[in-house]
C-alpha positions in Angstrom: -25.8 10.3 -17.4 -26.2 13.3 -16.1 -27.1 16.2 -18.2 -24.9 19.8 -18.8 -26.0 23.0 -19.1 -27.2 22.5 -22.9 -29.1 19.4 -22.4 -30.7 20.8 -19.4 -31.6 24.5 -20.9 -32.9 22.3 -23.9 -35.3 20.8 -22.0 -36.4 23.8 -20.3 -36.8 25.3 -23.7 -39.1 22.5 -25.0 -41.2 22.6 -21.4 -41.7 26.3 -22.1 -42.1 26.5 -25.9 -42.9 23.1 -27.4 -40.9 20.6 -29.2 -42.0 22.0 -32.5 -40.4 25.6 -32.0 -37.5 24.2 -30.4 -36.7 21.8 -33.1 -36.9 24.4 -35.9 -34.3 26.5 -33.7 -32.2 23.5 -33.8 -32.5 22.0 -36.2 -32.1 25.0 -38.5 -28.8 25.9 -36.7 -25.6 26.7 -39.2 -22.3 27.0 -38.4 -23.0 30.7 -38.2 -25.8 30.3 -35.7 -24.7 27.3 -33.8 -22.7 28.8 -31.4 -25.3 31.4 -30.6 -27.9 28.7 -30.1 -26.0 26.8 -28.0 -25.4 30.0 -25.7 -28.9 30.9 -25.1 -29.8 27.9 -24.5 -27.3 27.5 -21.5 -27.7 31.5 -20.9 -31.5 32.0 -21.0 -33.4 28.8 -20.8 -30.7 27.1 -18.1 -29.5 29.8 -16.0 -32.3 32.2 -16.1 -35.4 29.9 -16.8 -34.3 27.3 -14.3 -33.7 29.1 -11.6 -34.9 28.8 -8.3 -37.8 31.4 -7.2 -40.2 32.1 -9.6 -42.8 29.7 -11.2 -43.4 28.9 -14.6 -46.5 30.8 -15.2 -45.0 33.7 -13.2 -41.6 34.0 -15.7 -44.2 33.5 -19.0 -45.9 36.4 -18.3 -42.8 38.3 -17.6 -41.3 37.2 -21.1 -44.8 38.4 -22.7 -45.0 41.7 -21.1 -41.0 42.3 -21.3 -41.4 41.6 -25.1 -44.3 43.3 -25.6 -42.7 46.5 -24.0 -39.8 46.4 -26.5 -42.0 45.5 -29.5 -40.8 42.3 -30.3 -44.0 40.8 -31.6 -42.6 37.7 -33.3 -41.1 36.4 -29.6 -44.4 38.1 -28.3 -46.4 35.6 -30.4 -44.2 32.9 -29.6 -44.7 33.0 -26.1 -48.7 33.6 -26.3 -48.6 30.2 -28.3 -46.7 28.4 -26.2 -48.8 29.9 -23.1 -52.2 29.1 -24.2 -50.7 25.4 -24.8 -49.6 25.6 -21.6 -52.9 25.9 -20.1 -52.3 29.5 -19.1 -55.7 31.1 -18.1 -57.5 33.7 -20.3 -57.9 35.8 -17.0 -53.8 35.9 -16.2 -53.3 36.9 -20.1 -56.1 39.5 -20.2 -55.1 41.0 -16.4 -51.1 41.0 -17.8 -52.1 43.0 -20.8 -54.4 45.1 -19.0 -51.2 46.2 -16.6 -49.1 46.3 -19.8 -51.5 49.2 -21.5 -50.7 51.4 -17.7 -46.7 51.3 -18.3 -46.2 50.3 -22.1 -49.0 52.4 -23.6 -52.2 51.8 -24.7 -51.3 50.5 -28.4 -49.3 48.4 -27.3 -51.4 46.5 -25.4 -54.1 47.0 -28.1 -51.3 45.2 -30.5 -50.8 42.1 -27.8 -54.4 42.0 -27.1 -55.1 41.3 -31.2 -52.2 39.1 -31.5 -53.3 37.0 -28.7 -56.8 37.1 -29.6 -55.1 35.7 -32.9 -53.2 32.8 -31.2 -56.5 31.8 -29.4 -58.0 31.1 -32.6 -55.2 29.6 -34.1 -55.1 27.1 -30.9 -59.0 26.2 -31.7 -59.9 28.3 -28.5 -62.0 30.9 -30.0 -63.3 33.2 -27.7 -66.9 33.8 -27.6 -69.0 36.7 -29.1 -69.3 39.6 -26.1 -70.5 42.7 -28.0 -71.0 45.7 -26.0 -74.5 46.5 -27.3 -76.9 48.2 -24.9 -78.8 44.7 -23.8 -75.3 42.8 -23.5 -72.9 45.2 -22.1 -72.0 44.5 -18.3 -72.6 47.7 -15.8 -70.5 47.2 -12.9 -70.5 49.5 -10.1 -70.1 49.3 -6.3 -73.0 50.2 -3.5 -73.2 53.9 -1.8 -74.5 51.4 0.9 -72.0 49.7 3.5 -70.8 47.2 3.1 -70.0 48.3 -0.3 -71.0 45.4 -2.5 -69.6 45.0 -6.3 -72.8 44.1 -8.5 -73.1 43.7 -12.3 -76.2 44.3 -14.4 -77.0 43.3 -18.1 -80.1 43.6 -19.8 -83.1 45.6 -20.7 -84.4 48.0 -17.9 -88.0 46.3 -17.8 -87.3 43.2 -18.2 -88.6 40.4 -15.5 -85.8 40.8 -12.8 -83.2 37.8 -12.2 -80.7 37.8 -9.6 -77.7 35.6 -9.4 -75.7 34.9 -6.3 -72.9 32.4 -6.3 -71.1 29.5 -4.7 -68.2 29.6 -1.5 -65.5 31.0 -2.7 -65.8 32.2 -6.0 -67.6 35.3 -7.6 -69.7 36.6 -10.1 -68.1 35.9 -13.2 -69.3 32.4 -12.4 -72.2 33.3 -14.0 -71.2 34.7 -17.3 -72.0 32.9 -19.7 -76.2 32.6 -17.8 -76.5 36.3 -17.3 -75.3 36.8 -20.6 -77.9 34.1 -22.1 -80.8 35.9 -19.9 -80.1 39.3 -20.8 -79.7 38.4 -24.8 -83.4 36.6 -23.8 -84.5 40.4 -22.4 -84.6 39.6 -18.7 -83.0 42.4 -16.1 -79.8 40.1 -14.7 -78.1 41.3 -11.9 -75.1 39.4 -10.4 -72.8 40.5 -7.3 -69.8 39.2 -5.2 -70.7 38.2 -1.7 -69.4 39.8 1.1 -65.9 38.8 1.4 -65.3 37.7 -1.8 -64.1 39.1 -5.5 -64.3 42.9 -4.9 -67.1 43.5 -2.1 -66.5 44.4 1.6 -65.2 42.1 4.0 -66.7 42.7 7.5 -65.8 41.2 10.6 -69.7 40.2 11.2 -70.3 37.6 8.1 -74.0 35.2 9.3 -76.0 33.7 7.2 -78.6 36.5 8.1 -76.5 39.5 6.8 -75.5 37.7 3.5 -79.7 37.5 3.4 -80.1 41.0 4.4 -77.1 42.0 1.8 -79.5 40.1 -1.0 -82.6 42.2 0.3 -80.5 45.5 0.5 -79.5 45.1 -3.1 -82.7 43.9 -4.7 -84.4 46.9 -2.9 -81.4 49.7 -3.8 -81.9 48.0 -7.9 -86.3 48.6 -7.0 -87.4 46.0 -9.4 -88.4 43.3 -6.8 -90.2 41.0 -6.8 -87.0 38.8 -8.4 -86.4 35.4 -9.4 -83.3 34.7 -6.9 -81.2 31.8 -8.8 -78.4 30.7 -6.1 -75.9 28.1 -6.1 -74.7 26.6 -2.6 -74.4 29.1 -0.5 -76.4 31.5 -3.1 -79.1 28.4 -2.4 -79.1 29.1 1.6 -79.3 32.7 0.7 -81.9 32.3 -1.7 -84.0 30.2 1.0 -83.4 33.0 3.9 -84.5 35.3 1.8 -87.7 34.1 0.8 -88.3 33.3 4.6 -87.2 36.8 5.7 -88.0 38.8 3.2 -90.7 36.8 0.8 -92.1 39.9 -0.9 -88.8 40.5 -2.9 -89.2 37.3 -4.4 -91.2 35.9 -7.2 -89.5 32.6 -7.9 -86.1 30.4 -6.6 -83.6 28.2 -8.1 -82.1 26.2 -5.3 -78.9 24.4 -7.2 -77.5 22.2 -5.4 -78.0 23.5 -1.9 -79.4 22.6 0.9 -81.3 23.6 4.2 -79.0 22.6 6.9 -75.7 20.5 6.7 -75.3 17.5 8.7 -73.5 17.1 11.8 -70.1 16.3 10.1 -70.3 18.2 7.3 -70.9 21.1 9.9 -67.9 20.3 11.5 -65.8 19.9 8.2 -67.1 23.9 7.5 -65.7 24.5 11.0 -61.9 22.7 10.4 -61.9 24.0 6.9 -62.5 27.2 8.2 -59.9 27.2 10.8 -56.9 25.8 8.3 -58.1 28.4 6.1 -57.5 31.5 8.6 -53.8 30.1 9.5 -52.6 28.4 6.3 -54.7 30.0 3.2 -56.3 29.0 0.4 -53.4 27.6 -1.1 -53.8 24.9 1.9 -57.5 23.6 1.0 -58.0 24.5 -3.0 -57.3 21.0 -3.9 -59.6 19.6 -1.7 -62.5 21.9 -3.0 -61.7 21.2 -6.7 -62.6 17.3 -5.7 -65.6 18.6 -3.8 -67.0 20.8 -6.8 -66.2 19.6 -10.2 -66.3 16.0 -11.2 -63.2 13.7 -12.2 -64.4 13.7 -14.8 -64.8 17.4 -15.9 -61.0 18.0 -14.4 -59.3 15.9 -17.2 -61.5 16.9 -19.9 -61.7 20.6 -18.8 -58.1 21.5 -17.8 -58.3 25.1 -18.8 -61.7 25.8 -16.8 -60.4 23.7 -13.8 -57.7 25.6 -13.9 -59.6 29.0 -13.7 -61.7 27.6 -11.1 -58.9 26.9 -9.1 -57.1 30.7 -9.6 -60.4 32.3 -8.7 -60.5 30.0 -5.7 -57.2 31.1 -4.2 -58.0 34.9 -5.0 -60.3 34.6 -2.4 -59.8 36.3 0.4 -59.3 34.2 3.5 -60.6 35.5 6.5 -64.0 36.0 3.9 -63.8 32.4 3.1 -63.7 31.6 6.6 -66.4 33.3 8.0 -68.7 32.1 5.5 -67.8 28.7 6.1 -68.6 29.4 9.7 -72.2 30.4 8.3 -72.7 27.2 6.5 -72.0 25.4 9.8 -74.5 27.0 11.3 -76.9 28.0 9.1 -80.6 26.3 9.8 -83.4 26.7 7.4 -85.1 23.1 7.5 -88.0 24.3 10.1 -89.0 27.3 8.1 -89.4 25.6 4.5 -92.7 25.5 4.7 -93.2 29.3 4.9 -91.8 29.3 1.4 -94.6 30.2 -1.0 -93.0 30.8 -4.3 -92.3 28.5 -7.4 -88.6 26.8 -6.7 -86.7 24.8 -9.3 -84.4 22.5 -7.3 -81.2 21.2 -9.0 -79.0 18.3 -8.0 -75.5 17.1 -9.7 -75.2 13.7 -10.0 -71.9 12.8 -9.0 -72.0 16.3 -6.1 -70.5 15.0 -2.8 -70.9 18.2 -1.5 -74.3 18.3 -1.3 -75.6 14.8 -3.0 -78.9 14.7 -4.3 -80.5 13.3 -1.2 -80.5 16.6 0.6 -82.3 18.2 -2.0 -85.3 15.9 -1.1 -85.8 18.1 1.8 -86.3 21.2 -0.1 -88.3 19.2 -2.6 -91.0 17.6 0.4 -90.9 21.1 2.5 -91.5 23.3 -0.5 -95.0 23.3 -1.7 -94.4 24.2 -5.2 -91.3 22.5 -6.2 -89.6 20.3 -9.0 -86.5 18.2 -8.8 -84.0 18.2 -11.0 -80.7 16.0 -11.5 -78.1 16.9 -13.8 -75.0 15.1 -14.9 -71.5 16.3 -13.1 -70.7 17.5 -9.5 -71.4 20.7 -7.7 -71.5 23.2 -10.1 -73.7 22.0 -12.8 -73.5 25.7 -14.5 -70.0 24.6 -15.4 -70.5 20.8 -15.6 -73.9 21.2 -17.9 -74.3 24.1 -18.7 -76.8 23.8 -21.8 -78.9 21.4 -19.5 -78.8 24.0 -16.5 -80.0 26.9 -19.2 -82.1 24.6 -20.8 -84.0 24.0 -17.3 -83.7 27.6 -16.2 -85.5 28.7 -19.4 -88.3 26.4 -18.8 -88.9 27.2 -15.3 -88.4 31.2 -16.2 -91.2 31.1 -18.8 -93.4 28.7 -17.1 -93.2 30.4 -13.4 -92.0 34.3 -15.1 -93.9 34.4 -18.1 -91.9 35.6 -21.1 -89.8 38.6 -20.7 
């Protein structure tokens, strides 16, 4: 039987509130109330929630911010419940109340931003300790230098220096929660967005030998080489070319699951990839990274992080993407291993069929003072494992570092 305007606004409701909500409304209806249930329901949650254009997530943030304008905290709560149920990420909320503060005013958004903080508690999501104390607080700033690169520093000044440089097509803040373990463990951490991705330059002229030469410029503009270089993917291939090119900036290397040269078909993937990205976007290849770095696994149990994974992946820029994917195809380092001198920590994911565990045996028999490591998940253990990744990353800092 096909459903009217009631039945169908009803459901709408409940996908967008929760059955709980919904059935209080309803169910605490009089004959006073009734009629003026029964008309937003057909009015609001048919007509104007079902209606063609805009997505879900899209209208949810428009009902926060529209009721958080007007001061109508109890709908304003309501909808921050319902959100955070409905997988919404912490990113979206805090970027939405951010905008709010610029045309509602400051304490207003200073109200959401408690109440929400509130309903992330209340849904068992606590949001971890970040206090803005002098070793903990991030100082983010762009290069003078072209191309203007967006770095991020925590830590002590004279602590032993640690620089973190992440995977294709995602940014810094993949590295959060490590930088903010290392600096709380008195180590200088910087972090910063590759070229052509988060907030640094894009450049028509992205090699693998300028994203090196980015890493040197930025370890020599900070002066407190020589660094351990941690680098994850493409951070790995950076973190190999740079001790090749430039081995007196570094001190130590984590290689996670990286490798020195891609084979033939996995070259070519980088190149097709690459292409479908410059014409059709991110949107057109996200899903198929998401299988390529996180495990099965870690999607179902993880919906909220694969679900931040997967908005920073399409806020990358495309033509950045693409050029570094170019660089991967290309990208060489397998003769030059050898001239590698340093201490290197090499980490593998178990289930990673992006770069599985056998490639990392070439770093492992070209590099003279290596150690193998292979942790549970795919390619990005720092999400998959992450107390076995710092666990490991501690050890080989205090072994090959000396304490901070």
């Amino acid at each position: 039987m096909r459903l009217d305007d009631f039945e169908r606004g009803l459901k709408q409701r409940r996908h967008v509130l929760g059955d709980a909500w919904v059935d209080r409304a309803t169910s605490e209806a009089t004959a006073f109330t009734a009629q003026w249930q029964d008309f937003i329901t057909r009015t609001a949650w048919h007509a104007a929630w079902c209606e063609e254009g805009l997505a879900t997530e899209t209208r949810r943030l428009l009902a926060m911010t529209a009721t958080l304008a007007l001061g109508r905290w109890e709908e304003f709560e309501m909808h921050v419940h319902a959100a955070w149920r409905a997988g919404i990420s912490e990113t979206d909320l805090q970027d939405m109340l951010r905008l709010a503060s610029v045309y509602c005013g400051v304490p207003a958004a200073n109200t959401g931003f408690r109440i929400a903080a509130k309903a992330l508690a209340m849904e068992r999501r606590p949001s971890p300790p970040s206090p803005l104390t002098p070793m903990l607080r991030e100082r983010s700033f762009h290069t003078f230098s072209a191309p203007q690169i967006r770095v991020v520093l925590q830590g002590p000044e004279h602590g032993i220096p640690v620089v973190l440089c992440h995977a294709l097509g995602l940014d810094h803040t993949l590295w959060s929660g490590v930088a903010a373990h290392l600096a709380d463990r008195g180590y200088a951490v910087m972090r910063y967005d590759l070229r052509g991705h988060g907030e640094s330059d894009l450049t028509a002229d992205i090699t693998m030998e300028a994203l090196v030469d980015d890493a040197a410029r930025l370890i020599g503009e900070w002066g407190k080489g020589p660094v351990v270089f941690v680098g994850l993917s493409l951070g790995g291939l950076i973190a190999q070319g740079l001790a090749i090119r430039h081995p007196g900036l570094v001190r130590g290397l984590v290689l996670s699951n990286t490798v020195a040269t891609y084979p033939s078909a996995s070259a070519a993937a980088f190149l097709a990839r690459a292409e479908q990205v410059r014409q059709r976007g991110m949107a057109s290849v996200v899903d198929e990274i998401l299988q390529r770095y996180v495990s099965a696994a870690f999607q179902r149990d993880e919906p909220e992080a694969t679900a931040r994974l997967r908005s920073q992946l399409l806020r990358c820029d495309a033509h950045g993407y693409a050029a570094c994917c170019a660089a991967l195809a290309q990208v060489n380092w397998s003769q030059q291993l050898h001239r590698i001198q340093v201490p290197a920590w090499v980490v593998s994911g178990a289930e990673d069929v992006a770069a599985p565990p056998g490639l990392q045996e070439v770093l492992v028999n070209a590099i003279a003072h290596s150690q193998h490591t292979v942790l549970e998940g795919g390619h990005l253990p720092v999400l998959e494992a992450p107390q076995a990744f710092v666990n490991g990353l501690d050890d080989f800092l205090a072994r090959e570092g000396g304490p901070p």
